[in-house]
C-alpha positions as a Markdown table, in Angstrom:
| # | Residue | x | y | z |
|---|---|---|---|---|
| 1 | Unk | -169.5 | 31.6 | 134.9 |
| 2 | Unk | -169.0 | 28.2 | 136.2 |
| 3 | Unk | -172.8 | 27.2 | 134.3 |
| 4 | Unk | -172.9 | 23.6 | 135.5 |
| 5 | Unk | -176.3 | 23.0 | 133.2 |
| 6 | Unk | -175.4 | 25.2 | 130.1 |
| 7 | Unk | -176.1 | 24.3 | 126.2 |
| 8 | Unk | -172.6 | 23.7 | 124.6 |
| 9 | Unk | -173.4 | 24.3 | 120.7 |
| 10 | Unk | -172.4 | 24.3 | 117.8 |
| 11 | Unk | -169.9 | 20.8 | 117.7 |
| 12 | Unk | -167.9 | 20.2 | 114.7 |
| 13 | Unk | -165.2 | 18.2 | 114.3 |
| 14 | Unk | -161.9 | 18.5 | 111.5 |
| 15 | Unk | -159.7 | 15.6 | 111.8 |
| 16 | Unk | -156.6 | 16.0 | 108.9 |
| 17 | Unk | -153.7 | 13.4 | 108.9 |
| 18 | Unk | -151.0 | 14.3 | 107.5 |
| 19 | Unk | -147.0 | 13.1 | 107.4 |
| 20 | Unk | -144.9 | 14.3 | 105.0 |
| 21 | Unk | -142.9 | 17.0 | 104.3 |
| 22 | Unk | -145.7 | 19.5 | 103.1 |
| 23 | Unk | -147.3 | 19.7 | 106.1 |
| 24 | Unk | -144.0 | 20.7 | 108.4 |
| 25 | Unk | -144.8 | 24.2 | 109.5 |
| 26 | Unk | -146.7 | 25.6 | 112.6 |
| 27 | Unk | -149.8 | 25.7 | 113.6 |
| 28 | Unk | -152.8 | 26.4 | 115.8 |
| 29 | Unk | -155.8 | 25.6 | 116.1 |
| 30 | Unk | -159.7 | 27.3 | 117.4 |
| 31 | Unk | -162.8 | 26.5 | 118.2 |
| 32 | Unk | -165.9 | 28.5 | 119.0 |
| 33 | Unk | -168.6 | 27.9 | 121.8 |
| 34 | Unk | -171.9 | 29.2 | 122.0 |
| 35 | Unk | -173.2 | 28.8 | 125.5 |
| 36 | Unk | -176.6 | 29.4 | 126.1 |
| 37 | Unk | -177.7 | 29.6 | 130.6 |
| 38 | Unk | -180.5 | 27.7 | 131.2 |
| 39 | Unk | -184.4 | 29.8 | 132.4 |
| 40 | Unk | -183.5 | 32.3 | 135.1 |
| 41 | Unk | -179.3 | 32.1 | 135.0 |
| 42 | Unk | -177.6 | 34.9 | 133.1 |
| 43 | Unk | -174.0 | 36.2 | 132.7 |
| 44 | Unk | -173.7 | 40.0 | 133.9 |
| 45 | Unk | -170.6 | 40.2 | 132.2 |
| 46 | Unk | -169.2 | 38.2 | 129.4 |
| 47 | Unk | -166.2 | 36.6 | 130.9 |
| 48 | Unk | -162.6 | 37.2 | 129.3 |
| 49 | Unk | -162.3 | 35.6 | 125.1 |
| 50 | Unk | -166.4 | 35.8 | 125.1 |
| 51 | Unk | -169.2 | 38.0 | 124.2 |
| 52 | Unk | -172.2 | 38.6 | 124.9 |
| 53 | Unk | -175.2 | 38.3 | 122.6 |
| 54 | Unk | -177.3 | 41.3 | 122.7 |
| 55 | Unk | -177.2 | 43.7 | 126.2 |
| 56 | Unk | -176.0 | 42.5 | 129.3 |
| 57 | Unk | -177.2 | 40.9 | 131.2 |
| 58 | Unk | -176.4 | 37.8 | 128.8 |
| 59 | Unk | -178.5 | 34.8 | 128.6 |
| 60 | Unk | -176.0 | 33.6 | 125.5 |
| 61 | Unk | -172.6 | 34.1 | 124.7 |
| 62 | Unk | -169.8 | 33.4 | 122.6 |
| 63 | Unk | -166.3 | 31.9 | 123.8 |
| 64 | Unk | -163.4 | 31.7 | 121.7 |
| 65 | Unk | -160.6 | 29.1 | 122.6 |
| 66 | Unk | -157.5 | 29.3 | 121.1 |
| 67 | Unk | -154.7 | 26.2 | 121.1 |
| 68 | Unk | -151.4 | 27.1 | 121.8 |
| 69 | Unk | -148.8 | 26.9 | 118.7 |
| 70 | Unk | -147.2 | 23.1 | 117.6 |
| 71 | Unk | -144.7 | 22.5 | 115.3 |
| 72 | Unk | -144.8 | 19.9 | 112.8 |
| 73 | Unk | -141.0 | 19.1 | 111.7 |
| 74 | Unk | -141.2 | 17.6 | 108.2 |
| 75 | Unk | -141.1 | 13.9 | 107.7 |
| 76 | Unk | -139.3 | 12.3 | 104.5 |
């Protein structure tokens, strides 16, 4: 928790443009982080929306982030 020197992997980015009316609908979006502590810093718990990889205590783990939901209103 609060890992100032941490590895943030993997990055990908989806960027969709879209305006007209088949896109109206709701939607969300995710992203998942891998965080890796650097030599000697662990995580003794995997904080809430992560996991940890392998036992604890963690030297990697997994967050999940989660967008709240937008609605796209369709556009003639």
């Amino acid at each position: 928790m609060n890992c100032v020197d941490c590895t943030v992997s993997p990055v990908s980015e989806n960027a969709y443009t879209c305006a007209s009316v088949v896109c109206a609908g709701t939607y969300w979006v995710g992203n998942i982080y891998f965080l890796s502590a650097p030599t000697g810093w662990v995580w003794p718990t995997a904080p809430p929306s992560c996991i940890g990889a392998g036992t604890a205590p963690y030297r990697s783990i997994q967050c999940a982030v989660v967008s709240n939901t937008v609605t796209i209103s369709p556009v003639d």
